[in-house]
Structures are given as structure tokens and as C-alpha cells.
C-alpha positions, 0 to 999 in steps of 0.5 A: 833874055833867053832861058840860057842867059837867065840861068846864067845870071841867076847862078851869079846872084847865089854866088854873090850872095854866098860870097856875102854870107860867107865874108859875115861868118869869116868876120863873126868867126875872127871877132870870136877868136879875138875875143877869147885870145885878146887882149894880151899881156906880159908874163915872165917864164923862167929861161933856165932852172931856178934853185930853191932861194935863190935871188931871180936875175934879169937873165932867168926870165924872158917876156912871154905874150899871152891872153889876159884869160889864161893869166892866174891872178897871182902871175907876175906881170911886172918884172921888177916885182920879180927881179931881186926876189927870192923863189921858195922853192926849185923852178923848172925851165919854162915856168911861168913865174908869179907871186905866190912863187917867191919868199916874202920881204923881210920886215924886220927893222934895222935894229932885229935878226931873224932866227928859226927854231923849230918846235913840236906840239908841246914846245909850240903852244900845240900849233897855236902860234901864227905869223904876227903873234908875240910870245915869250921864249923859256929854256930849262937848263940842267945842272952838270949832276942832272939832280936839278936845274933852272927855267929861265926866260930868255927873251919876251914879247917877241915877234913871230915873222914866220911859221912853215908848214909841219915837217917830219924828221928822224929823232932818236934816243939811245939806240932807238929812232922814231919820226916826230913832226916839228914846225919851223917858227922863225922870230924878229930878236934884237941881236944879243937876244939872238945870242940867247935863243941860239945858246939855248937851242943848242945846249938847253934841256928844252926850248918852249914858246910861251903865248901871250894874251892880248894886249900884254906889253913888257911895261905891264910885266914888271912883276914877273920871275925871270927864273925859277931853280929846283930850289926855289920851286921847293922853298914855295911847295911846288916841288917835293 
């Protein structure tokens, strides 16, 4: 073999052999882009814009493949917990859609209404009350003369479903305005009671939550005023 031959097959085993690492690296590099883009899953993106409350529709959504990885824990990979359900607030077109997105069902049995009244600090317990609380509902109502009035319990141990975060509105007295920040508390009521609350939020003095301690029950209450007028505060001394 002379020296030109030599070269020549010498030149071939490099390239082979560059070939060969070069095939290891392609491979090593595709098993790293799948092992950062794979496996895929389903999500559900908003094919127009969603109104705030607004019952979700197959035709809002449309299926999008994308890696597990990207994937929040909260998004919604299942269309029928999606379907039906309410958003809680407005949703751009091409959102990705997930759980944290929706409203809650409803547990309210079949014989309760949901209704909100939204109270402050001093009508709220002071922001104490939370979601699965029970309270009692008081309303002062005044007479026609202002010169007195009574406070009345409208309903007991009632279920708090829901309380929102504080929200700021415009309030005014005479020709004064000012902002006060109120909290929307929604409660499960039977439906006559429903009828009490919504009276007295309409037309009573002041509307106020009243918090329980553990464990009270209406069985355990019967000893309790139902109401209490100017007059009878001033037979018992507790008022001047």
C-alpha cells in the first residue's frame, strides 16, 4: 500500500469515526428535548372571550397538547370539570383554563336559598367570620317617630357559604360622601328566612352577624330573647 492509499484509508476511519460520534450526540441531544417536552397532556384554552359568571360551553374551549411540565397543578385537564361550570371572572381569548378559574358548586341542600349581604367591621364580627361559620342574624328596626325601636333576631345558626375579599364603595350621609370598605358574606337560609334577611336589609336600621361559639346548636337556645324594644331595655335598667 503506498503512502497515497495509506492517507486515503486513514481519512475514511476519521470520517467514520466522526460520523459515529456524531449519530451519539444527535441521539443524546433528541432524548434530552424529549425528556423536557414529553410526555404531553391535554389542556382546555378559551376559543373566544368568557364573560365574568358565565356558564363555560363546549364550543368556548378547544383541546391544546402541550408538556406535563408546563402544566400548573391547578390547570384543568379534564373537559367535563370544565363544561357547565361558571368562570368568576372575564377570560381573554387563549386563556389556558384551570380550576382555580371557576366558581364553587353550590352546597346548599334542596330545602336553602343563597342570599349575600355585604357588611363592614363593626356588622361583620370585625372580619371574623369565614366560610362554614354559623351565626345568628340581628336587625334594629326604629319606630316611625325615631324616638325608639327594637332589635330583633331574624334567623339563627345560619351557614355562612361564602365570604369575598373587602371591597371599597362610595357611601354618603346628607351631602357628605366618603369610601368605606364592606365584605360580601353570602348565607344558606330556608326560604321564609330568606324573606326576613332581604326585608331587613332593605329597610332596617342596621343589619349585624352575630358569632357563635362552638357547639351551640338551636336546641340548647331555647332560653334566648327573640327581641328586645327601648321599653324593655328600660324596665331592666339598661337604658336611661
Amino acid at each position: 500500500m503506498n503512502p497515497r492509499q495509506r492517507r486515503g484509508v486513514i481519512l475514511m476511519v476519521l470520517a467514520g469515526l466522526c460520523a459515529i460520534a456524531l449519530f451519539f450526540v444527535s441521539v443524546n441531544w433528541v432524548g434530552s428535548v424529549n425528556a423536557k417536552v414529553s410526555p404531553l397532556v391535554k389542556t382546555y384554552r378559551a376559543t373566544d372571550a368568557i364573560p365574568a359568571y358565565s356558564v363555560i360551553e363546549a364550543d368556548d374551549v378547544e383541546t391544546v397538547e402541550v408538556p406535563a411540565r408546563w402544566v400548573s397543578t391547578s390547570a384543568a385537564v379534564d373537559i367535563k370539570s370544565l363544561v357547565g361550570e361558571r368562570v368568576a371572572f372575564n377570560v381573554d381569548e387563549g386563556t389556558y383554563l384551570s380550576d382555580d378559574m371557576l366558581l364553587p358548586r353550590s352546597s346548599l341542600n334542596e330545602d336553602e336559598r343563597e342570599i349575600a349581604l355585604t357588611v363592614d367591621a363593626k356588622t361583620g364580627i370585625a372580619g371574623r367570620v369565614q366560610t362554614g361559620d354559623f351565626v345568628d342574624v340581628y336587625a334594629v328596626f326604629t319606630n316611625s317617630e325615631g324616638t325608639g325601636g327594637t332589635s330583633r333576631v331574624l334567623v339563627r345558626n345560619v351557614r355562612v357559604v361564602s365570604v369575598r375579599g373587602v371591597e371599597t364603595q362610595t357611601a354618603g350621609k346628607g351631602d357628605s360622601f366618603g369610601e368605606e370598605q364592606i365584605i360580601p358574606v353570602t348565607l344558606a337560609l330556608q326560604p321564609k328566612a330568606a324573606l326576613a334577611v332581604t326585608y331587613a336589609d332593605a329597610f332596617a336600621t342596621s343589619v349585624r352577624l352575630v358569632g357563635l361559639p362552638p357547639g351551640v346548636t338551636s336546641k340548647n337556645r331555647s332560653n334566648e330573647p327573640e327581641s328586645v324594644s327601648g321599653t324593655d331595655l328600660a324596665r331592666s335598667g339598661g337604658a336611661s
